[in-house]
Backbone bond lengths (Angstrom), bond angles and torsions (degrees), N, CA, C in turn:
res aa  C-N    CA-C-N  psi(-1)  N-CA   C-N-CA  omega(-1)  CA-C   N-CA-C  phi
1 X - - - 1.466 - - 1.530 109.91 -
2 X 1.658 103.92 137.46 1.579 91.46 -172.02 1.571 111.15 -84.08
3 X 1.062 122.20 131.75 1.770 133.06 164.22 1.575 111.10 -46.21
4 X 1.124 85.92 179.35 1.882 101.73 -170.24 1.429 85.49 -143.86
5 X 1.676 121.11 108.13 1.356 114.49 174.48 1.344 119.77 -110.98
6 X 1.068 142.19 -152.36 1.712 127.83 -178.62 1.547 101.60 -145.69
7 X 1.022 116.87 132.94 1.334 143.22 -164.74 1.804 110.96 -101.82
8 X 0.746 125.10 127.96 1.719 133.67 166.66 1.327 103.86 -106.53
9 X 1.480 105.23 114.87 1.528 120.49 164.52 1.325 139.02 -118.76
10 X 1.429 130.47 140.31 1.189 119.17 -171.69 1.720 112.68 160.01
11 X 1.107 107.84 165.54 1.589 111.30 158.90 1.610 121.38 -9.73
12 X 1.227 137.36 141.31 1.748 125.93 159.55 1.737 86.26 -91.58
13 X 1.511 99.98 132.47 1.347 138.00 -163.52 1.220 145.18 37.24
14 X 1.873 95.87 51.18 1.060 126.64 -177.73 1.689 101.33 -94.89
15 X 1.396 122.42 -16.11 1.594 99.66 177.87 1.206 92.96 145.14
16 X 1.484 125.51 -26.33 1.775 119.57 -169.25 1.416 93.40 -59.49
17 X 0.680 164.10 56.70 1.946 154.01 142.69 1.461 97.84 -123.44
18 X 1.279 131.40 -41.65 1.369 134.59 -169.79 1.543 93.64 -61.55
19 X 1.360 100.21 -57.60 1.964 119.81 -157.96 1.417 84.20 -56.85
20 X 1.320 117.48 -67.37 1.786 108.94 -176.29 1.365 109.99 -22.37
21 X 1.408 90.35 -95.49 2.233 91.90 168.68 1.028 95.90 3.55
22 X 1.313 140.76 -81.47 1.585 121.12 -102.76 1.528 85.43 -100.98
23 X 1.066 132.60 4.16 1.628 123.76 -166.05 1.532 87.64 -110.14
24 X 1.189 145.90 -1.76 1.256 123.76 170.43 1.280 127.10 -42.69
25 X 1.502 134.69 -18.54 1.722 124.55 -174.33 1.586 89.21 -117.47
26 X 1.445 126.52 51.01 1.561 148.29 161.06 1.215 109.37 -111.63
27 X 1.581 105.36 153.11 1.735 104.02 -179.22 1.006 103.86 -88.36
28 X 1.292 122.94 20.49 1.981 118.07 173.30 1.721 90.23 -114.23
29 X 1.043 126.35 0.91 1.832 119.18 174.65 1.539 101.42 47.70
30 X 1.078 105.13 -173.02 2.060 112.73 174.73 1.186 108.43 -57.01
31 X 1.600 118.31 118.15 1.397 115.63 158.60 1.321 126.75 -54.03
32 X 1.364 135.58 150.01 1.315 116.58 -155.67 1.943 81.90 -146.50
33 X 1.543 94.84 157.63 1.733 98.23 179.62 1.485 119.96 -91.61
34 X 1.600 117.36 134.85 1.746 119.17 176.75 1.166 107.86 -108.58
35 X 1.194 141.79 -3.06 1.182 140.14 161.24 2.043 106.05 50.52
36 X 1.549 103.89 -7.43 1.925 81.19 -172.14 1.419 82.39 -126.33
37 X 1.472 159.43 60.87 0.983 149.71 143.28 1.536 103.20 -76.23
38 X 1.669 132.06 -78.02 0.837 113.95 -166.62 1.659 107.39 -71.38
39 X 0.909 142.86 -15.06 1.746 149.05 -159.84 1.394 78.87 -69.18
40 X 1.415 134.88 -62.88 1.698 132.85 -141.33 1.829 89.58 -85.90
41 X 1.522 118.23 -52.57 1.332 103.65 -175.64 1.524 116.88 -32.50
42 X 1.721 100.92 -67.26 1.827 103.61 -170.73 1.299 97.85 -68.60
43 X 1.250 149.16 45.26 1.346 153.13 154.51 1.167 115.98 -116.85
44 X 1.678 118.54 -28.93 1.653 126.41 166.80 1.513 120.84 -8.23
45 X 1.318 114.65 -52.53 1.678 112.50 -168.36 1.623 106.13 -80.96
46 X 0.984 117.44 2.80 1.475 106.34 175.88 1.102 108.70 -103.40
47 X 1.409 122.73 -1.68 1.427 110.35 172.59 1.698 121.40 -107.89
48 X 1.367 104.37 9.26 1.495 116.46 179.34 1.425 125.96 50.17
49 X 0.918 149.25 -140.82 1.758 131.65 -160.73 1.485 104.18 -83.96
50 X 1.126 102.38 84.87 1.878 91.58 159.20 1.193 141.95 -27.21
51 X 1.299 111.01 -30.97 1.520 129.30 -175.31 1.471 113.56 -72.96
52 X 1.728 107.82 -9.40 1.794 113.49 -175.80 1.110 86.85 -96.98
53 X 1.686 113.36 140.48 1.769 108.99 167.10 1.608 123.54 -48.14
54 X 0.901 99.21 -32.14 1.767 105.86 -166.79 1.190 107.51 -57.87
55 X 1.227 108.88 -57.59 1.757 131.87 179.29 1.835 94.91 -47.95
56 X 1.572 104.38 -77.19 1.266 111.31 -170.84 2.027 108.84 -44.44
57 X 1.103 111.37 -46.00 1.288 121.74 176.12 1.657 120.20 -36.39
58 X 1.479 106.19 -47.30 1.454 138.26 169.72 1.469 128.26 -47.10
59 X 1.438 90.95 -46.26 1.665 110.50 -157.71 1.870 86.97 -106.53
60 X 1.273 137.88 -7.22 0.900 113.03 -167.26 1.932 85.74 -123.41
61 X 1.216 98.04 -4.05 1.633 88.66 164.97 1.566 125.99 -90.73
62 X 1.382 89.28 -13.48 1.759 105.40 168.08 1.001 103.87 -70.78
63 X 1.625 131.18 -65.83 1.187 125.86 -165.67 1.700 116.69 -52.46
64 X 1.133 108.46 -31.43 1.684 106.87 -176.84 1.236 119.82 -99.66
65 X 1.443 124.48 38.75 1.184 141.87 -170.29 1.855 104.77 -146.85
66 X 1.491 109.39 -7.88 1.248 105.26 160.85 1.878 115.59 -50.57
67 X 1.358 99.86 177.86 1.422 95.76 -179.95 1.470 100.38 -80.70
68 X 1.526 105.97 -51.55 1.677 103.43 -153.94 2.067 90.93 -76.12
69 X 1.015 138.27 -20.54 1.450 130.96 -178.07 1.214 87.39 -72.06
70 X 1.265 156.57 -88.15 1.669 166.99 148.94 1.671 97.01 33.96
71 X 1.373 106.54 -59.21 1.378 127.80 -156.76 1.601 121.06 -58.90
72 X 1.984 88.43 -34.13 1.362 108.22 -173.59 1.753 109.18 -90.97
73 X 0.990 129.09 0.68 1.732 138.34 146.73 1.636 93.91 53.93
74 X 2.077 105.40 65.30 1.336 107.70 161.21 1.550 96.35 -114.54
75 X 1.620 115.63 152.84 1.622 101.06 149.66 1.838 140.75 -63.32
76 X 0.752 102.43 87.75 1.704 105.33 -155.14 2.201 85.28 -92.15
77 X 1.618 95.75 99.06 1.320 106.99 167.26 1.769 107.91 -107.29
78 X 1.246 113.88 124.42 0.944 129.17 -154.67 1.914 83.67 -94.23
79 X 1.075 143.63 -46.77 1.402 122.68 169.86 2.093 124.30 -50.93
80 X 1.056 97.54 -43.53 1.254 112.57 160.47 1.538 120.64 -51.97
81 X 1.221 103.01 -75.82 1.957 100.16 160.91 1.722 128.67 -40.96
82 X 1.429 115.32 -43.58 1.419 134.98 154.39 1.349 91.51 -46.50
83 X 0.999 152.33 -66.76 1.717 138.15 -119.96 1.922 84.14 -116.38
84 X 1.366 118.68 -37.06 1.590 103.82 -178.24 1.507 132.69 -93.78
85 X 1.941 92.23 2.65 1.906 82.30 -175.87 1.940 96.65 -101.95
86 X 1.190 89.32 164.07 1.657 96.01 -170.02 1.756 101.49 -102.09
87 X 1.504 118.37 42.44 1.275 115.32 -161.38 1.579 91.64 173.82
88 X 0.919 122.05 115.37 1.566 139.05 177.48 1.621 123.68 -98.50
89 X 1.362 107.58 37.32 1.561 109.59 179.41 1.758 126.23 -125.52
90 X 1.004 130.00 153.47 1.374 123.91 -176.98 1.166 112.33 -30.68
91 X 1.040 140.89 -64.50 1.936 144.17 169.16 1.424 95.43 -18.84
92 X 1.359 108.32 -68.74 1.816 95.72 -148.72 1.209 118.98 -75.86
93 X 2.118 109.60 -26.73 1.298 108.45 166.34 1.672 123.16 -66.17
94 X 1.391 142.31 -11.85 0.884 158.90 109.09 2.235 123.15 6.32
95 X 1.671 79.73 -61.13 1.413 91.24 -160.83 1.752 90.79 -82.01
96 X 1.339 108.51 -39.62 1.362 110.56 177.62 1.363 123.59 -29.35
97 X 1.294 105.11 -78.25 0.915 136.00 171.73 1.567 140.11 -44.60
98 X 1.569 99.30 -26.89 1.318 111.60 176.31 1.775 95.45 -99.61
99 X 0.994 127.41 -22.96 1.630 120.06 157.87 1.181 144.22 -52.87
100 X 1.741 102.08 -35.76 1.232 102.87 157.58 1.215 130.47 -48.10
101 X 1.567 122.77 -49.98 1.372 122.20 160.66 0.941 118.33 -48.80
102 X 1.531 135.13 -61.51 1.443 129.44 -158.41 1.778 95.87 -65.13
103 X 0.795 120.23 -42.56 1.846 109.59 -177.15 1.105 120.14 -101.90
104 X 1.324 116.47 30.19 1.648 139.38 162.64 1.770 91.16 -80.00
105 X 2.004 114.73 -49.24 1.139 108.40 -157.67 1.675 95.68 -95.12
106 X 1.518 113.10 14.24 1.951 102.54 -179.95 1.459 94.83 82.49
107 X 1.060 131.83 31.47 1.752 114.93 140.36 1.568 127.60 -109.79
108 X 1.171 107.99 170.02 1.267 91.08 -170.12 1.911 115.70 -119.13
109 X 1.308 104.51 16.58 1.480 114.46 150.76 1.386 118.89 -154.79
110 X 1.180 150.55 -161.36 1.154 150.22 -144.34 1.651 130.15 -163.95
111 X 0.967 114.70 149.00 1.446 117.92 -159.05 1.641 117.25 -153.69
112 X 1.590 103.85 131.41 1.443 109.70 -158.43 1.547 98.44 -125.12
113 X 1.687 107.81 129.53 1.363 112.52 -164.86 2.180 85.88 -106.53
114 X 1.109 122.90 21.65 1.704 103.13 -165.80 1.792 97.54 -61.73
115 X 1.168 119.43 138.07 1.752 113.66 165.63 1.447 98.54 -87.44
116 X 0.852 148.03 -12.34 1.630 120.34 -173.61 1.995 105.22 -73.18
117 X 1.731 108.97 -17.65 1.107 101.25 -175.87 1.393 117.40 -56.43
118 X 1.296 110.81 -52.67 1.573 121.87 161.29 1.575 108.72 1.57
119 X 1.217 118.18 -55.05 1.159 112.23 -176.27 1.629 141.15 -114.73
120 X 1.978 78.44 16.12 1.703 107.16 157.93 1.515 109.85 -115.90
121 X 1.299 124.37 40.00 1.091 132.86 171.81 1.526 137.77 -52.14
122 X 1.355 100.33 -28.69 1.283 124.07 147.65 1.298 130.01 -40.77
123 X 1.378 104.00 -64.18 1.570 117.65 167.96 1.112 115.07 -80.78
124 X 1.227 152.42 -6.68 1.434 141.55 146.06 1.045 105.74 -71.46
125 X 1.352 141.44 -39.25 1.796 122.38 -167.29 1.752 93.12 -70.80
126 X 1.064 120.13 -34.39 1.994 129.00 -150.98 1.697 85.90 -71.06
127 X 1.463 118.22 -40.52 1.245 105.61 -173.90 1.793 118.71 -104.26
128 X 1.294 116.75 -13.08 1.149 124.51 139.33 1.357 146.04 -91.78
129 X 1.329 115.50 39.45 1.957 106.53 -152.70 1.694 113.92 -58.01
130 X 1.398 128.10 10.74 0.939 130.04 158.65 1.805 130.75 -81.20
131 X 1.372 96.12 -37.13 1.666 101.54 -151.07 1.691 84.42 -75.77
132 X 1.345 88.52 168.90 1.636 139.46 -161.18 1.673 108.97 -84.26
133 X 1.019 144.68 156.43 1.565 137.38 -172.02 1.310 111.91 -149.44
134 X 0.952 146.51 105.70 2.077 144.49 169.23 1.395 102.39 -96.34
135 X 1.308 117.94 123.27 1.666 131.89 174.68 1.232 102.27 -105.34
136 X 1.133 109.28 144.05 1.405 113.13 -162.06 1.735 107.01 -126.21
137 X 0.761 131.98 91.03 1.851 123.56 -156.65 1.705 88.57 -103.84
138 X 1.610 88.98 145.64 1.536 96.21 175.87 1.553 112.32 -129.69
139 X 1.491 142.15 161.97 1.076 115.99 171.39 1.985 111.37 -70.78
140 X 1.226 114.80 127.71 1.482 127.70 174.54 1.361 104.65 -35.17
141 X 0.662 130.99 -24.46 1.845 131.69 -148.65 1.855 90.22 -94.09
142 X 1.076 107.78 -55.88 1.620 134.96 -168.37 1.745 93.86 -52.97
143 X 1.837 101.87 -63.31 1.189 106.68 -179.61 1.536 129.25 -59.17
144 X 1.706 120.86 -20.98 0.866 144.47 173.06 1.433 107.65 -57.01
145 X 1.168 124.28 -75.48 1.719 137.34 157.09 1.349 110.22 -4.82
146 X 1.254 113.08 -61.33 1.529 123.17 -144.33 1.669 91.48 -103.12
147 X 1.576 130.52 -28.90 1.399 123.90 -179.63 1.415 95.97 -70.75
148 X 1.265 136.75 -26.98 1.572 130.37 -151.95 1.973 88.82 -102.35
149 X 1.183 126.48 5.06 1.708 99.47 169.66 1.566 87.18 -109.08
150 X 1.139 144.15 -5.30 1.530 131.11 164.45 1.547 125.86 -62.45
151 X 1.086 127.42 150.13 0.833 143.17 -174.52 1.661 105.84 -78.79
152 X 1.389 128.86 -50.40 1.471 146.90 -174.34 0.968 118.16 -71.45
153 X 1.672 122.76 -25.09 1.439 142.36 -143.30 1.981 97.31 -95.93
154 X 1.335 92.07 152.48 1.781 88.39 148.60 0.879 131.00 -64.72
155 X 1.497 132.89 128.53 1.805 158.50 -125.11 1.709 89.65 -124.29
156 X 1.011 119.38 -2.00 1.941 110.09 161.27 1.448 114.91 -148.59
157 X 1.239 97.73 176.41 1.626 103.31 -170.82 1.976 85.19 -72.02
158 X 1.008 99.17 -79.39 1.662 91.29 -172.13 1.186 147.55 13.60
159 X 1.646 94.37 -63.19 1.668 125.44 151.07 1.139 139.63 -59.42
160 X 1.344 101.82 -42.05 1.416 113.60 161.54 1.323 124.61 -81.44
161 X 1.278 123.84 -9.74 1.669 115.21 139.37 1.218 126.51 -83.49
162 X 1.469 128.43 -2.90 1.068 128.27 -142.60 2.258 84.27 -114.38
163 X 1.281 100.98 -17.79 1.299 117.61 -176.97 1.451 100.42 -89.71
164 X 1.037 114.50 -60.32 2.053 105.34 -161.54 1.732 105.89 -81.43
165 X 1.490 106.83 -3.20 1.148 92.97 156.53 1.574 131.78 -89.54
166 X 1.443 101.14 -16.71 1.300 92.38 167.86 1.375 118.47 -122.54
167 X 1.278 103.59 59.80 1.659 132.70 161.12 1.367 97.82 -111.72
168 X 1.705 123.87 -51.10 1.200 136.93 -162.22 1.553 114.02 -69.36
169 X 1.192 107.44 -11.45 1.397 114.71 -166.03 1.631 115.67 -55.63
170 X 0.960 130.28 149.19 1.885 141.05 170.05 1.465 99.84 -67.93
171 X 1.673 121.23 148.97 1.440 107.25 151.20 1.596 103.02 -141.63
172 X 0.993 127.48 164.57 1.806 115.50 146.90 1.691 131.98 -20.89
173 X 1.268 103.50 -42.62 0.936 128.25 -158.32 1.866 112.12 -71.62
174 X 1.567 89.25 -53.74 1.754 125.21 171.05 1.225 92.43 -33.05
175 X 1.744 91.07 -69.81 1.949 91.81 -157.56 1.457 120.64 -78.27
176 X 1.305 120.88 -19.88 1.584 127.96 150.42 1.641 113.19 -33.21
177 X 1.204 115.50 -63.12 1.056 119.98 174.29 1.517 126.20 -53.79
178 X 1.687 110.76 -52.06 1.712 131.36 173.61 1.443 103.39 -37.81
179 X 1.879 107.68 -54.24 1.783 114.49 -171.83 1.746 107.61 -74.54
180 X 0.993 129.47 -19.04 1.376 142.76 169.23 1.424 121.79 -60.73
181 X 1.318 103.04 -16.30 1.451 105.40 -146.71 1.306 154.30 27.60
182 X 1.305 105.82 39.16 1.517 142.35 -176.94 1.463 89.71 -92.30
183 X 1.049 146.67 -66.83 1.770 131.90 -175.78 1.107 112.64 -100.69
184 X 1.621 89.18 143.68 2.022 99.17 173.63 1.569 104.06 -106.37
185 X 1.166 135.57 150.71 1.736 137.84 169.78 1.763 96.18 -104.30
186 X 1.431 93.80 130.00 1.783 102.96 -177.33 1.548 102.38 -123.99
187 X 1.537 140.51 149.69 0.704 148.14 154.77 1.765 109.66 -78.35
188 X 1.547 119.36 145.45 1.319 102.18 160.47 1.238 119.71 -83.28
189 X 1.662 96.95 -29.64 1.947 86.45 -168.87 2.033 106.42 -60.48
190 X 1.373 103.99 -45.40 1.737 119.21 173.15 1.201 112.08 -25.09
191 X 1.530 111.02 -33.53 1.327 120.79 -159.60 1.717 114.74 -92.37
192 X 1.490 83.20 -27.52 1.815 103.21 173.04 1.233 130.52 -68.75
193 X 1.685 95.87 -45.41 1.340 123.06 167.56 1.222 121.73 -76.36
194 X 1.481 135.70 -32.72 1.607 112.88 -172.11 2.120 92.33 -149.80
195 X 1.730 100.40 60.67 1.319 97.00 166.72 1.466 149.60 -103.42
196 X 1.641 88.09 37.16 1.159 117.15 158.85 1.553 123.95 -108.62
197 X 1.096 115.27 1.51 2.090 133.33 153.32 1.917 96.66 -89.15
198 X 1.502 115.41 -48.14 1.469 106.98 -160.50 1.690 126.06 -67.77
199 X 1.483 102.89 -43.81 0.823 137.09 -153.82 1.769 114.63 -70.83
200 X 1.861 99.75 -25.48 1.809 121.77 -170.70 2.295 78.95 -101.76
201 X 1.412 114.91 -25.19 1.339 104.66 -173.92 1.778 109.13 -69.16
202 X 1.251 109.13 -51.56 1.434 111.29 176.87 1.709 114.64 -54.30
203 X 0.960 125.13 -28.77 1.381 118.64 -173.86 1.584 115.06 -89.01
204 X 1.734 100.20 -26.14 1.860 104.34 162.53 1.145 110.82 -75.74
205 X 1.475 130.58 -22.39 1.469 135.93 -166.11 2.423 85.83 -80.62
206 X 1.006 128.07 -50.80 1.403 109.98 150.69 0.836 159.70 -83.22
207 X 1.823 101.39 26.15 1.362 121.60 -177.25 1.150 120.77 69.51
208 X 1.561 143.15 28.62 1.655 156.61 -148.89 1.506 94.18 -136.18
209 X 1.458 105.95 161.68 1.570 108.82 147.28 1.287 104.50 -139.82
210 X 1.163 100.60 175.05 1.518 99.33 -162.13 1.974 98.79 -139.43
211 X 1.215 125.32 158.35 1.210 122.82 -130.26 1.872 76.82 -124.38
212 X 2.108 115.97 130.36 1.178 123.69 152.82 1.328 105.26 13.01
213 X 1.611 104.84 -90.37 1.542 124.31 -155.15 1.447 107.57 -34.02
214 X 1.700 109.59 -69.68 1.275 126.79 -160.50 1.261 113.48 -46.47
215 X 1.846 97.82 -54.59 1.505 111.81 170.28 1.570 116.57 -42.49
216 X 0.946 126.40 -57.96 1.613 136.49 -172.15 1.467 95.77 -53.32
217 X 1.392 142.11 -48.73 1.472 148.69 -143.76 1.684 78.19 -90.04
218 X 1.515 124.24 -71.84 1.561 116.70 -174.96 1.579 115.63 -24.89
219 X 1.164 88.06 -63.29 1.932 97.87 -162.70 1.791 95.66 -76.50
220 X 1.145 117.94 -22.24 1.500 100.27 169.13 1.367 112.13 -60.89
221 X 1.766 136.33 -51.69 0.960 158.98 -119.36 1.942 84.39 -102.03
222 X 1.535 124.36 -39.34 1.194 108.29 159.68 0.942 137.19 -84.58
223 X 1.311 143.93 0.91 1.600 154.48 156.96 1.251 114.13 -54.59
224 X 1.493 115.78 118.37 1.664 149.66 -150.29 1.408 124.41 78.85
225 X 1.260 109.08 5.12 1.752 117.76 156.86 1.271 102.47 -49.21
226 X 1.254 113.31 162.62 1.500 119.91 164.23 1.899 116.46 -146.80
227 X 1.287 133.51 -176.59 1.018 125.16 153.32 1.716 113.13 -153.19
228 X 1.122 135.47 -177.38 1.206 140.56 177.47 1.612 99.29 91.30
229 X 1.096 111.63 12.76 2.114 113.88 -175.31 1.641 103.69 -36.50
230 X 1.649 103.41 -41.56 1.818 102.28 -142.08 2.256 85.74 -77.60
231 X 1.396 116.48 -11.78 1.518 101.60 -172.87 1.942 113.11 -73.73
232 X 1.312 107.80 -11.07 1.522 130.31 -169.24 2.068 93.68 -98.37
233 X 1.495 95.49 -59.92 1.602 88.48 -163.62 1.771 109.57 -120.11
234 X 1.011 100.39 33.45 1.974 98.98 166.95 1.537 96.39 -101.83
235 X 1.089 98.22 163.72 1.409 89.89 -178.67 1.937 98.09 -104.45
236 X 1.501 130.76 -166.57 1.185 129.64 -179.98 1.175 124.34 -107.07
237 X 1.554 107.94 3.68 1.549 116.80 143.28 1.244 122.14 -79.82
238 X 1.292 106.47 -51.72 1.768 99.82 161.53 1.094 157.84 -5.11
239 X 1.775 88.76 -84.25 1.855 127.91 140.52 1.316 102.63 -44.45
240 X 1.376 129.99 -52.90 1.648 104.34 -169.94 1.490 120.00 -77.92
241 X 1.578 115.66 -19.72 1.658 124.71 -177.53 1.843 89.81 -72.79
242 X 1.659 118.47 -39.60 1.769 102.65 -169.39 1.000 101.10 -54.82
243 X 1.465 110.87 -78.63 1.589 121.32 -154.06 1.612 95.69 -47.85
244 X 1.516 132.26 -66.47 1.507 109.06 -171.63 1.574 125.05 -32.59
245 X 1.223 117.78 -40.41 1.402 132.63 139.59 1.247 107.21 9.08
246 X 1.701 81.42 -122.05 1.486 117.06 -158.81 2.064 118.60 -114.22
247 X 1.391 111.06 22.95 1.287 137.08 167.37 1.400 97.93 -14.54
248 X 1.635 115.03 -68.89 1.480 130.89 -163.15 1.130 102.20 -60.44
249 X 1.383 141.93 -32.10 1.466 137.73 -130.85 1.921 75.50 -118.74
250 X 1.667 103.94 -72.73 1.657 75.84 175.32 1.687 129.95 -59.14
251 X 0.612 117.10 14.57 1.930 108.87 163.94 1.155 112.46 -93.19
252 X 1.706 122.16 -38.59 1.329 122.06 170.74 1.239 122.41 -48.82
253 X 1.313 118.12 -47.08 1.643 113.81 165.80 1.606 133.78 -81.05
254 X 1.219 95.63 5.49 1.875 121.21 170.10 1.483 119.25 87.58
255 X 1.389 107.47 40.85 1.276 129.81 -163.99 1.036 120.29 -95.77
256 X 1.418 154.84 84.05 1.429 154.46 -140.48 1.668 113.92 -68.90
257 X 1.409 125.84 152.42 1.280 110.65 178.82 1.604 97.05 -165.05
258 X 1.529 86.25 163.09 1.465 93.38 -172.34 1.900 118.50 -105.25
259 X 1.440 111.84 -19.06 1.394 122.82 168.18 0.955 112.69 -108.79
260 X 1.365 128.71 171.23 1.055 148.99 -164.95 1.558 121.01 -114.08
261 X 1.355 118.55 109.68 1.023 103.04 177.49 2.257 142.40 -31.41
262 X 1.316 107.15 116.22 1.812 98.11 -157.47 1.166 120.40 -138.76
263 X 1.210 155.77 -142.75 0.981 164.18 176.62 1.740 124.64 -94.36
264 X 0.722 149.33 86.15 1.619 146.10 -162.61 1.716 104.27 -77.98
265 X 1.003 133.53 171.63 1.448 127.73 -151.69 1.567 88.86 -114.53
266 X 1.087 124.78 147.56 1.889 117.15 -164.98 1.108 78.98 -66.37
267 X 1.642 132.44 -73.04 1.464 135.12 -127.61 1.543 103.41 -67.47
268 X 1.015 114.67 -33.66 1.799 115.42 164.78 1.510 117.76 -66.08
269 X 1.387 127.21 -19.96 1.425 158.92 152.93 1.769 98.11 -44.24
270 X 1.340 96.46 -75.19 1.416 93.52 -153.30 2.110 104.20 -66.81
271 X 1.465 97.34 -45.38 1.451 105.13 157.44 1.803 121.40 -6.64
272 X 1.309 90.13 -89.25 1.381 120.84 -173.37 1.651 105.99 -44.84
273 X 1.347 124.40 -37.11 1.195 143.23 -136.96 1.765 94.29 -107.46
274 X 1.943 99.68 -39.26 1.740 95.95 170.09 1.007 93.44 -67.81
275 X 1.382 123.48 -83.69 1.408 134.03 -167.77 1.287 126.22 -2.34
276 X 1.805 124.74 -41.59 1.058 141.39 -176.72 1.222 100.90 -93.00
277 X 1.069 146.76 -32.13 1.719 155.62 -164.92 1.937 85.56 -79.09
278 X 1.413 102.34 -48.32 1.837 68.43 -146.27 2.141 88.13 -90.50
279 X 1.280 110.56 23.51 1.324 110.20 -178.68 1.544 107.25 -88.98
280 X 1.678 104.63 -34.88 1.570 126.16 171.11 1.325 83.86 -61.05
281 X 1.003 131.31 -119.64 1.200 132.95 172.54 1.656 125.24 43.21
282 X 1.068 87.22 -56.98 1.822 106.64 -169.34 1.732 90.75 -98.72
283 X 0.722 133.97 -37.19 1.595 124.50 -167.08 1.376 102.72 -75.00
284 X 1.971 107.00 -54.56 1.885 109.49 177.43 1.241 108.34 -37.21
285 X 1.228 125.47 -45.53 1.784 128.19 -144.63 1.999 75.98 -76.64
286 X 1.479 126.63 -68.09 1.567 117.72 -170.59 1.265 100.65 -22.78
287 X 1.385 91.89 -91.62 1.744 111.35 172.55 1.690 122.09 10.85
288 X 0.978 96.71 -81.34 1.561 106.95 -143.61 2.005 89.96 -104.33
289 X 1.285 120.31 -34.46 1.510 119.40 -172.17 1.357 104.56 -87.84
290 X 1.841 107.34 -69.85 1.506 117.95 -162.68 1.930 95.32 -58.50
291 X 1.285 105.55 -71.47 1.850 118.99 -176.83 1.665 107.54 -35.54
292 X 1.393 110.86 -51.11 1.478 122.72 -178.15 1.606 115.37 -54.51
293 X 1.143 121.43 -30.61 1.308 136.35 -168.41 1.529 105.78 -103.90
294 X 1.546 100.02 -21.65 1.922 95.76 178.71 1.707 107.93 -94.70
295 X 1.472 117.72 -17.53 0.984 121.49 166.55 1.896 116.27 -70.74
296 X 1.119 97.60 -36.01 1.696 109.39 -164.92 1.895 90.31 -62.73
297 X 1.008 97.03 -74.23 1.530 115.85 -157.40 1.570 102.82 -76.50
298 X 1.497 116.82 -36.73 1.617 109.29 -162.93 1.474 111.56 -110.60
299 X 1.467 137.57 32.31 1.349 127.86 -140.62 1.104 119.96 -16.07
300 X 1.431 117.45 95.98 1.510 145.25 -169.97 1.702 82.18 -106.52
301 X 0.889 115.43 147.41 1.621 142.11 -172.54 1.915 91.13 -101.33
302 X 1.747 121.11 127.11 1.154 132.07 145.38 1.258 107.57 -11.28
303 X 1.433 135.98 129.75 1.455 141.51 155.51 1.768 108.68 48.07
304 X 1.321 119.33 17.16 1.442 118.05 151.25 1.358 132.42 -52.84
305 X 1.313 132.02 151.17 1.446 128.07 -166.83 1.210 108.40 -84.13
């Protein structure tokens, strides 16, 4: 039977890892990231009828040969899965599969924090129209900070407004869901500030309760967080390239600012835009050559430092 799992959405380092945490004494435990749900969907037609083992055999040997599926060290036998789900379609191989993990660790459903879904949202509701959603909004500025010491992240402020705004974006879809009550909208700082109101809200928002103790250990576990970093260490060019940005997008979430959303000058446009190209650039080649070759030969651990 297919599950209804709950999804964390939002910005990358807006809080979905924190929010995970906090669901540990939930029967979905820490959501954790798959990164190939939607990748394998828009890949569907190349693998021709799923429903023939061979095909199915194929597509489910891809999937467990990703890095981050690799990482999670279940046996994922794709004849076995064929022979135990009572429903032979992308959903369930999906749900399968992401169960094994979750009840590898003793829960009894499952939960996926990837942010890029955010903006395959589409295709997660089409193949889940049940599961549950937590958005996690952060102030941009904050997120800005913290995308620029990554390695993966956008390599300028530019980008990195030019990114959480269109993570941040509204759709039909959002608020379909909001009136459904299938999604909750969370602030992080809200979450910093009063997570001992938030913290008993997320677990009614999945219908759970969660016991004194646990609660007390959560909200301990966030004390010395902070937020407002980028007003101490952005600089005021920075601040003035975000907000020209994405001004609008922070007010929508009640975010104070000092410019006005405007026009950016192309040639600083196009700049920003190399800049980030040949930064991708330099990270893919780690990635996929230098990492690929330390994994092959050196058992280098998936996404190890």
């Amino acid at each position: 039977m297919l599950q209804s799992p709950v999804f964390i959405l939002g910005c990358p380092r807006s809080g979905t890892t924190l929010l995970a945490e906090l669901l540990e004494f939930s029967l979905y435990g820490k959501p954790f990231e798959t990164h190939f749900i939607t990748k394998y969907y828009k890949l569907l037609s190349s693998y021709g009828d799923i429903s023939q083992r061979e095909n199915f055999r194929k597509l489910v040997h891809d999937i467990s040969v990703e890095r981050v599926v690799s990482q999670w060290k279940v046996d994922i036998n794709a004849d076995h899965i064929y022979d135990e789900l009572d429903k032979i379609d992308y959903s369930h191989i999906c749900d399968y599969i992401c169960r094994l993990k979750s009840t590898k660790k003793g829960y009894v459903h499952w939960g996926d924090k990837t942010p890029t879904y955010t903006l395959d949202l589409d295709i997660i509701h089409s193949l889940f129209p049940e599961a549950k959603y937590i958005f996690i909004v952060r102030d941009g500025r904050d997120v800005a900070l913290s995308l620029l010491e990554r390695p993966w992240g956008p390599n300028n402020i530019f980008c990195c407004a030019e990114l959480w705004k269109k993570y941040n974006t509204s759709s039909e879809l959002l608020t379909k869901l909001q009136n459904n009550d299938q999604l909750l909208y969370l602030k992080y700082e809200d979450l910093l500030r009063d997570a001992k109101k938030i913290v008993p809200n997320l677990y009614s928002f999945l219908d759970e309760k969660i016991i004194p103790d646990e609660c007390a250990a959560l909200i301990q576990s966030i004390r010395g967080r902070n937020f407002n970093k980028w007003k101490t260490r952005m600089s005021h060019r920075n601040i003035k390239i975000f907000e020209n940005m994405a001004s609008t997008t922070l007010d929508k979430y009640g975010y104070t600012f000092t410019y006005d959303e405007g026009e950016i000058n192309w040639m600083y446009k196009k700049l920003f835009k190399f800049h980030e190209f040949l930064m991708r650039l330099i990270f893919l080649f780690k990635l996929n050559i230098i990492d690929g070759f330390m994994i092959k030969y050196f058992n280098k651990d998936p996404f190890a430092e």
